[in-house]
N, C-alpha and C positions, 0 to 999 in steps of 0.2 A: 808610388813613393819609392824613392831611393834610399837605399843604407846609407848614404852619406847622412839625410836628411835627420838621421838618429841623433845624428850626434851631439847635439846639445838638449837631449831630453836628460831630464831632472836624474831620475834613477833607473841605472839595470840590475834586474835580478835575474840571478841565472842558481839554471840548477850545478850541482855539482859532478854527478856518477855521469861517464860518456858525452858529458855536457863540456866542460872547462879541461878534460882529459880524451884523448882518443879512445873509443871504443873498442881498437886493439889490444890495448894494457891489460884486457880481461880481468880485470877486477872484479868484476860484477859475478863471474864465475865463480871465484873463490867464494864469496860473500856467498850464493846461490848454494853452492853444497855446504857450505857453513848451516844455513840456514834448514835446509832438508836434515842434515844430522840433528841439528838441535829439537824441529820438530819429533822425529822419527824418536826420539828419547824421552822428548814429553812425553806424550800420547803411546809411547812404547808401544809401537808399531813399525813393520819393513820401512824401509827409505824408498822404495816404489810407492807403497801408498802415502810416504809423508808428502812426500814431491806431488802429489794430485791433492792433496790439502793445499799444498805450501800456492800453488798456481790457481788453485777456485778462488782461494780468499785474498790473491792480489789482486785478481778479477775483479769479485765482487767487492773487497773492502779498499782496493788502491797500494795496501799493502798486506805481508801474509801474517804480518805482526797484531794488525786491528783486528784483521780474522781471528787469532789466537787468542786475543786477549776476549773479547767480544762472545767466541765460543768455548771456549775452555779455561779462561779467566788467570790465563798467564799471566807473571809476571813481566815488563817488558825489558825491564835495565840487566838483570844478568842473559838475557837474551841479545843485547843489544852487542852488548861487552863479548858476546860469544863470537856474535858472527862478523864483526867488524875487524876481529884480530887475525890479521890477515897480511899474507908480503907484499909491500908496495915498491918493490924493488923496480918492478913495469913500468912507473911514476919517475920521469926524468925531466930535470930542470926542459922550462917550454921558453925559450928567451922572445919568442916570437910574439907568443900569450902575453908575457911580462911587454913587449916594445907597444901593443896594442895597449892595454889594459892603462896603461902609463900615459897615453896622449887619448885616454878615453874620457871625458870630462865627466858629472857628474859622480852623484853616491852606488857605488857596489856594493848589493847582499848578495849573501849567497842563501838559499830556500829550498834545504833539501830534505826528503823523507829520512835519509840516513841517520846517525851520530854526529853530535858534535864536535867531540875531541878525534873522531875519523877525518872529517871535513876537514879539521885544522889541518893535520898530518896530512893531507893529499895537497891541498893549498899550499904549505911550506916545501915539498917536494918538489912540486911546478916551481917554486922559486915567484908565487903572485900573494902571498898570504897578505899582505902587507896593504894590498887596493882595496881590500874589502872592508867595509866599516864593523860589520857584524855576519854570524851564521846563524840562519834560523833553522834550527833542527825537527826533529820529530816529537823531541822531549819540551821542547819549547813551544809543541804547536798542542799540546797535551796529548800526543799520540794518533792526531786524529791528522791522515795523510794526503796529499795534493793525490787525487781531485776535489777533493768535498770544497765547495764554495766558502764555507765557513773558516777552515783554515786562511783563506785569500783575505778575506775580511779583518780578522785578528791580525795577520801579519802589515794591510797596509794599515790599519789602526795604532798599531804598537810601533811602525817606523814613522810613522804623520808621513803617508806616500800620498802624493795627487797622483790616480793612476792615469789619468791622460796625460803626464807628463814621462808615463816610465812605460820600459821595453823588460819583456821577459823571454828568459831562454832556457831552453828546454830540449832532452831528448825524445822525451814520453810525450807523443802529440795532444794525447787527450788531455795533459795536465797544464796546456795552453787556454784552454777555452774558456774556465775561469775567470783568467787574466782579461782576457778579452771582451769578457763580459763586462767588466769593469771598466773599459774602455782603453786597456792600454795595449800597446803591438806588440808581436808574438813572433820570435824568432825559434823554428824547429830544427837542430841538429839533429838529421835525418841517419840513422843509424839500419845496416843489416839486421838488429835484433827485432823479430815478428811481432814481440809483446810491447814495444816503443810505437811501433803500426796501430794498436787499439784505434779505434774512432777516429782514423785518418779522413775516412770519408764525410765525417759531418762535420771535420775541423779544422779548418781553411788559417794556418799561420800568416803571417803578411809578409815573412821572406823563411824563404829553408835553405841550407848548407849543410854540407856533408864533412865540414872542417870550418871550426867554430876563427880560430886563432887568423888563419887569411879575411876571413869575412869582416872579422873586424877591424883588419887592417886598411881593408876598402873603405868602412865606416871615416876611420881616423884623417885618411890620407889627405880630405883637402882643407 
């Protein structure tokens, strides 16, 4: 199959962190020590040992927030609010993102483990907020994080999605497979970061790029 051949399917979802932004803008960094600080204050504990919580329980729960909440019965919203506050200065209008996303037909969500009023703020930065129908967040999925199948479920429920009609995109490979299970094609934004690798090996996307904004320009083109 060709990328072109995308292009009149019904709906794309994409994620949003290193997905619809380069991986460069290291955002995910900032958020990342964000996060070890908030933990390390919970659990009042060194920030060496929070960072080896904060990393088991993205492991095992997909995020370190289900971890927290799950084992230590945090709160998730003033944590949310913590680590999301963050300079998005790195975040600079994508005009290329906006030319594609513009001659891309069908409905865009965006379906990310983050916040929702973050997602907005990175969306309006890019200068694309505008293509996306809705953002389904983490708060929105009851906190329960891509991978778990059940979040896939509720979210094509809640949009009426036919998944063999929709494309999803992603930087975190293991949080393809889901989708895929469900019948719909899987586009992986192949990123340097080793923890986007997880389950590369049992999880065969239908196309990968290392630069989301050209790819879909090829999509569009004919």
């Amino acid at each position: 199959m060709q990328p072109s051949e995308l292009k009149n399917f019904e709906t794309w979802i994409f994620d949003l962190d290193n997905t619809l932004y380069p991986v460069s803008a290291n955002l995910f960094d900032q958020i990342d020590e964000r996060m070890c600080s908030y933990i390390a204050n919970f659990l009042k504990t060194s920030k060496s040992e929070a960072h080896k919580v904060q990393k088991r329980y993205f492991q095992e729960y997909g995020t370190s927030l289900k971890g927290m909440m799950e084992n230590h019965k945090m709160d998730p919203i003033p944590y949310l609010e913590y680590v999301h506050k963050i300079d998005l200065s790195a975040i600079i209008r994508d005009d290329q993102m906006e030319r594609a996303l513009d001659k891309l037909p069908g409905r865009k969500i965006v379906f990310t483990n983050a916040a929702g009023s973050y997602a907005e703020k990175v969306l309006e930065r890019l200068g694309i907020a505008h293509h996306f129908e809705d953002v389904f967040d983490i708060v929105a999925a009851n906190f329960i994080p891509k991978p778990a199948p059940l979040v896939y479920q509720r979210f094509v429920k809640q949009y009426k999605i036919d998944s063999e009609k929709s494309v999803m995109v992603e930087d975190i490979v293991r949080n393809l497979k889901p989708a895929a299970d469900m019948g719909m094609k899987t586009v992986w934004v192949e990123t340097d970061r080793a923890w986007a690798h997880a389950d590369a090996e049992t999880t065969k996307p239908d196309f990968t790029t290392n630069n989301l904004a050209p790819w879909l320009t090829e999509v569009t083109k004919f």
